[in-house]
N, C-alpha and C positions, 0 to 999 in steps of 0.2 A: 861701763855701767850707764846706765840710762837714770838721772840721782833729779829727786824731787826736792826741789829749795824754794825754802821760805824768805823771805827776807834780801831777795836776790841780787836788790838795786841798790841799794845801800853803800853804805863807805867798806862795811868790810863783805857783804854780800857780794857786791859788784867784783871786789878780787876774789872769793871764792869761786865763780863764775865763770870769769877768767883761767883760774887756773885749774879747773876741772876739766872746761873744752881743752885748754891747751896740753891735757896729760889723756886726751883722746877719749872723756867722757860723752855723754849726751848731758841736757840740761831743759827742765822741765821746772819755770821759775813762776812762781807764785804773783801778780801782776793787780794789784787792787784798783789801781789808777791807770786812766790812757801813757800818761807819760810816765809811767814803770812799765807797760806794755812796750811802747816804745823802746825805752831803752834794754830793754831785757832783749826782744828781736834785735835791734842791731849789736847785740853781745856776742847774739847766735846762739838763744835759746829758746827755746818753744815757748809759749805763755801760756799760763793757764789764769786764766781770771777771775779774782776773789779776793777778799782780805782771811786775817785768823779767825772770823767769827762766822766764813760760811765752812763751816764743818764738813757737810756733806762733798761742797769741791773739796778738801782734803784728804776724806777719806779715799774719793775715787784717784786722785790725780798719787797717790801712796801706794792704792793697789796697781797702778801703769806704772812704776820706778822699781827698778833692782834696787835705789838705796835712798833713803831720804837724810836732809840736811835743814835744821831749822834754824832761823836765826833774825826770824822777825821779833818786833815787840814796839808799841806805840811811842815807846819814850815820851809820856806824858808826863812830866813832873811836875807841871804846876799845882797840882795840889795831892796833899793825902789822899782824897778820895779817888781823884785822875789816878794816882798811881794804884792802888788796889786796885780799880777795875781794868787797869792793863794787863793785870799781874792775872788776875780771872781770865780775861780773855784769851792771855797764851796759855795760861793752865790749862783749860777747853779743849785749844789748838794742839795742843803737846800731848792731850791723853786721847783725841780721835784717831793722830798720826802714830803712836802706840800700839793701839788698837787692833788699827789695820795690817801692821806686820806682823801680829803675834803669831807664831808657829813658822813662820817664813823664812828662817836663816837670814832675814836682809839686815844691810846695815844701817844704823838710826843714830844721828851723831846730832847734840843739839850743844847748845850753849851755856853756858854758869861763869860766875865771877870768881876768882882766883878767892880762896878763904884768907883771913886775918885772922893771926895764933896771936896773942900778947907773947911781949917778950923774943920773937924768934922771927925765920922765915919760914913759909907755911912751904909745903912740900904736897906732891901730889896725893899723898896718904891721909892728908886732912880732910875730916870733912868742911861741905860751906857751912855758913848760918842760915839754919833754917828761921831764926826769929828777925824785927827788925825791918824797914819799910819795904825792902825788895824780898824777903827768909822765902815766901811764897813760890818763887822763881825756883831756888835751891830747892824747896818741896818735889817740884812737880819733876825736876833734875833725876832726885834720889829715886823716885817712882819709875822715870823711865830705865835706870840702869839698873832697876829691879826687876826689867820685861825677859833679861838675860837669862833667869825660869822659865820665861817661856817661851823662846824660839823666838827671839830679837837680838841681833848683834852691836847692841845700844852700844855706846860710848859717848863723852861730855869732855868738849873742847873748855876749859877754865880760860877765860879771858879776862886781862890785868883788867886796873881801872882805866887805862887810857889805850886805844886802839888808834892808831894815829898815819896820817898819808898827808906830807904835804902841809903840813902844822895844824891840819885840822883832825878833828875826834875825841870823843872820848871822856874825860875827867877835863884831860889839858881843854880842851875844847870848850867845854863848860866855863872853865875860866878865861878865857880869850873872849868869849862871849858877854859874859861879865862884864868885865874891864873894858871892852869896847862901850857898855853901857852908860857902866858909871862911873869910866873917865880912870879908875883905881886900879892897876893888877893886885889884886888883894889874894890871900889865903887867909885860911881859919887857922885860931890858936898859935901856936911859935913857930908852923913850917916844918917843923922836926921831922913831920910824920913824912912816913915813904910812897910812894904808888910804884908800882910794877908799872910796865908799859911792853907795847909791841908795835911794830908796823904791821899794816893792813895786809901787804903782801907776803909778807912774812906769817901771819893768822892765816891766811887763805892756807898755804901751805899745810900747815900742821893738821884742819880742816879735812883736805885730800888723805895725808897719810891715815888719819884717823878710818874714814872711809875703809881706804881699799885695806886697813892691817888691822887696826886695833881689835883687841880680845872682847869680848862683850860683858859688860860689865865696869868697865875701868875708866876711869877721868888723866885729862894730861892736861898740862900747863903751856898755855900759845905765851910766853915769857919770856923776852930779852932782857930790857932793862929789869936786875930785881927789886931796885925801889931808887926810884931818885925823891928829893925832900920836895916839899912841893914850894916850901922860901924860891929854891934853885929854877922850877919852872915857872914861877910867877915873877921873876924876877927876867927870867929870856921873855917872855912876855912883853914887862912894862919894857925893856929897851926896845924891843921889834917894834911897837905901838906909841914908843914915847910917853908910857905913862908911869908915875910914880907908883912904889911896889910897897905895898904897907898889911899889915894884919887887919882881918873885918872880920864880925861874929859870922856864928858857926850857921846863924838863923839864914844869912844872905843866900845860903844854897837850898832854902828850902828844907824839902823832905828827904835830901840826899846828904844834909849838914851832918849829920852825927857818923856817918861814913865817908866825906869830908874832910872829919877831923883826928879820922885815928889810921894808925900805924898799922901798914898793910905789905912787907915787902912778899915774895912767892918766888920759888924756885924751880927750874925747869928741867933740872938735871935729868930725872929720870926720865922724861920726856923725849928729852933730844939723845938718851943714849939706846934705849929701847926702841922708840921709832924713827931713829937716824934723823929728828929734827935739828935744821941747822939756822937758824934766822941769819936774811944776810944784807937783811936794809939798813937805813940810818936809824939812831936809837932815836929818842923822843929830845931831849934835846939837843941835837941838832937839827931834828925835822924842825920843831917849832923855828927855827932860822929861815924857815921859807916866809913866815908869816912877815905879811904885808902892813904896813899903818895904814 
């Protein structure tokens, strides 16, 4: 297939990229900036130039692909408002890219965050939250796998909270980040809580299958680890770093604290047995061992 990607350069873009061309697709990547231009051509993929907010080049550059793959979004978190208007801008983006396939048979596989069930692990049959500082995202999620009426072979990669290569990404990443700031590997509340995690390469993976198999309509879980405590990774942290590993309010993450703070593990079963996903990188932590003081 010849597959239109958003988001191309990125931590887990750049292995989706990777392992598209290396499974003998073409690749048609999304390029806002000279140096995501750049590194998209030495990927070896065509560039098309634009961010989420010129519409128009996405419409055209959706109607050139047998398949599209989205997986851009600002990560703006500095404040409530940054993050609504990121959350608008790929809404935009995600309902132009819609749009243009409707009635096409092609496939549209986009991105959402693995759900959190109280009590349990969440399984592919849950839905996300639609409420909540990111619910938006999960919105415009549910909208696209609803195009499956009408002639889109949508499907929705669920990505844990931590997407990780190399000790960077993710949730974990956010806290590495942190703690290099303010000297503290900290988490919120007792640690108890779980995150899912995956490797990058291991995501790209699931990513392709989706693509070239998934039914239209259905979401799968990119999940290895099903929940490590986040005490446990803030704690490989302060060793890597040399820094003391203590509890800090829920406030210090921001507009991301209240999901931060709660119990999130997700299962990938049906995932890995319906489309033969097999993850076969290191889990998270071990990667975080790569990280550097």
């Amino acid at each position: 297939m010849r597959v239109f990607i958003t988001g191309g350069t990125g931590l887990i873009g750049s292995a989706v990229v990777a392992e598209l061309l290396g499974h003998g697709h073409g690749v048609l990547a999304l390029a806002r900036s000279d140096a995501s231009a750049r590194a998209a051509e030495a990927a070896g993929a065509e560039v098309v130039r634009g961010g989420l907010a010129d519409l128009d080049v996405l419409r055209a550059a959706a109607g050139r692909a047998d398949g599209v793959i989205h997986l851009a979004f600002s990560n703006d978190f500095s404040s409530p408002e940054a993050l609504a208007n990121a959350v608008a801008e790929e809404n935009a983006a995600v309902a132009t890219l819609g749009e243009a396939l409707v009635g096409s048979d092609r496939p549209f596989v986009v991105c959402s965050g693995t759900p959190a069930v109280p009590g349990r692990v969440s399984t592919e049959d849950d839905q996300v939250a639609t409420d909540g500082p990111v619910g938006g995202r999960s919105r415009a999620v549910i909208e696209v796998l609803g195009l499956a009426s009408r002639g889109v072979r949508a499907s929705a990669v669920r990505l844990p909270r931590t997407v990780h290569q190399d000790g960077q990404g993710g949730f974990a990443g956010l806290l590495t980040g942190i703690a290099r700031q303010s000297g503290v590997s900290g988490y919120p509340g007792d640690g108890t809580q779980r995150w899912p995690a995956v490797h990058a390469l291991d995501a790209a993976a699931l990513f392709r299958l989706a693509l070239e198999n998934a039914e239209a309509g259905t979401a799968w879980h990119a999940v290895d680890d099903e929940g490590d405590q986040v005490r446990d990774i803030a704690a490989v942290i302060g060793r890597r770093l040399g820094l003391p590993v203590q509890p800090v309010p829920a406030e210090t993450y921001g507009p991301l604290g209240v999901i931060f703070a709660a119990d999130q593990p997700a299962s990938s079963a049906r995932t890995r047995e319906v489309l033969g996903w097999k993850p076969q990188h290191p889990s998270l932590l071990e990667d975080l061992e790569n990280l550097q003081p």
